[in-house]
N, C-alpha and C positions, 0 to 999 in steps of 0.2 A: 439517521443512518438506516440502511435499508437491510441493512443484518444486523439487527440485536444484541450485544451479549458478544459479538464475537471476538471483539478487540477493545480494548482502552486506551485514550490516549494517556498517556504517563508527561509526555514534556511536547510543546511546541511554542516552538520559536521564529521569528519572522523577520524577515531583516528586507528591506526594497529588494524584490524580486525574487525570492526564497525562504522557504519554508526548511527547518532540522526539527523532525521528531522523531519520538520514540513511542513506541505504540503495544503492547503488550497483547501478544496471541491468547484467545480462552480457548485450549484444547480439550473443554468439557462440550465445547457447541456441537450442536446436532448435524452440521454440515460434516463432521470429522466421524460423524459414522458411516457416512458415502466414501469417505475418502483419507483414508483407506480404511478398513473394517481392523480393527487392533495395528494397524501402522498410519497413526494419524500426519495427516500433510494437509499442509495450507493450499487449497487449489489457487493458481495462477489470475483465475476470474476474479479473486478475490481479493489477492493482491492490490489490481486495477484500480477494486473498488475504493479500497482504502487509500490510494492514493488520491483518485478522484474525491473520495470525500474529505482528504486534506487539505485540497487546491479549495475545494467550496467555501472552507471556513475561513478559508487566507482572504477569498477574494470576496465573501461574503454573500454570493449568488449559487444558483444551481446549477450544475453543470452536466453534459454527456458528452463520452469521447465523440468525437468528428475522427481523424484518421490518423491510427497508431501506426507510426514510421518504421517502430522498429520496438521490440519487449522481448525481452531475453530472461529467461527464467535461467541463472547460473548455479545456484544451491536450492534443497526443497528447504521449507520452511517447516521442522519437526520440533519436537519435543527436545529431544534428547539433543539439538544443535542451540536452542537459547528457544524462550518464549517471549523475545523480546523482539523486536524488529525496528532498526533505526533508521530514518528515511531522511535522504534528502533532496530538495526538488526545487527545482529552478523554473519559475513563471516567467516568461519574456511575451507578452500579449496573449495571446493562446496558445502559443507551443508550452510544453511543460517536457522538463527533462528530468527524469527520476532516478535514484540511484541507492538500493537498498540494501543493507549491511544486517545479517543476523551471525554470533555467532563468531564475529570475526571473517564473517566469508561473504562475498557479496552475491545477495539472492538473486538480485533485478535490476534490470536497468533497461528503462525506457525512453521513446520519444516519441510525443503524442499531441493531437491538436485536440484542445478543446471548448467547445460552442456551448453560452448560455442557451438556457431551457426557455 
């Protein structure tokens, strides 16, 4: 992981050509005093991240976006909406399509291509 500390994964599950996890925010991380300063929020970048590092363990390789079609950041990812984050994400060769639930409310949803390292 390339940020530390800042998430857990709690459940993931894999079925041919999909990943369902559930990933647990740590709003104690030092990223969440950039953003925001007493109104912590999960940055969008970081999202990403977490997703890309979900598809890595699924597929077993290292990965970097190649070209995000489309990322839609629909709810912030706070405190006081759940500390939990449930993803789901569809691998069809490199496109990945993602789909993120915190809260009861969908945070994200993406579609992105992605290329071994």
């Amino acid at each position: 992981m390339l940020i530390d500390q800042l998430y857990s994964t709690e459940r993931f599950e894999t079925e041919s050509g999909s990943v369902k996890a559930s990933v647990r925010i740590n709003y104690a991380h030092d990223v969440f005093k950039g953003h925001f300063p007493g109104t912590p929020v999960l940055p969008g970048v970081c999202t990403m991240l977490i997703i890309r590092e979900l598809v890595e363990r699924y597929l077993g390789c290292n990965l970097k976006y190649g070209k995000v079609s489309s990322c839609k950041f629909l709810a912030m990812v706070t405190p006081s909406l759940s500390d939990v984050v449930e993803l789901e994400i569809d691998v069809d060769g490199r496109t990945v399509k993602a789909v993120g639930m915190c809260g009861g409310r969908t945070c994200v949803k993406m579609k992105a291509e992605m290329d071994e390292l």
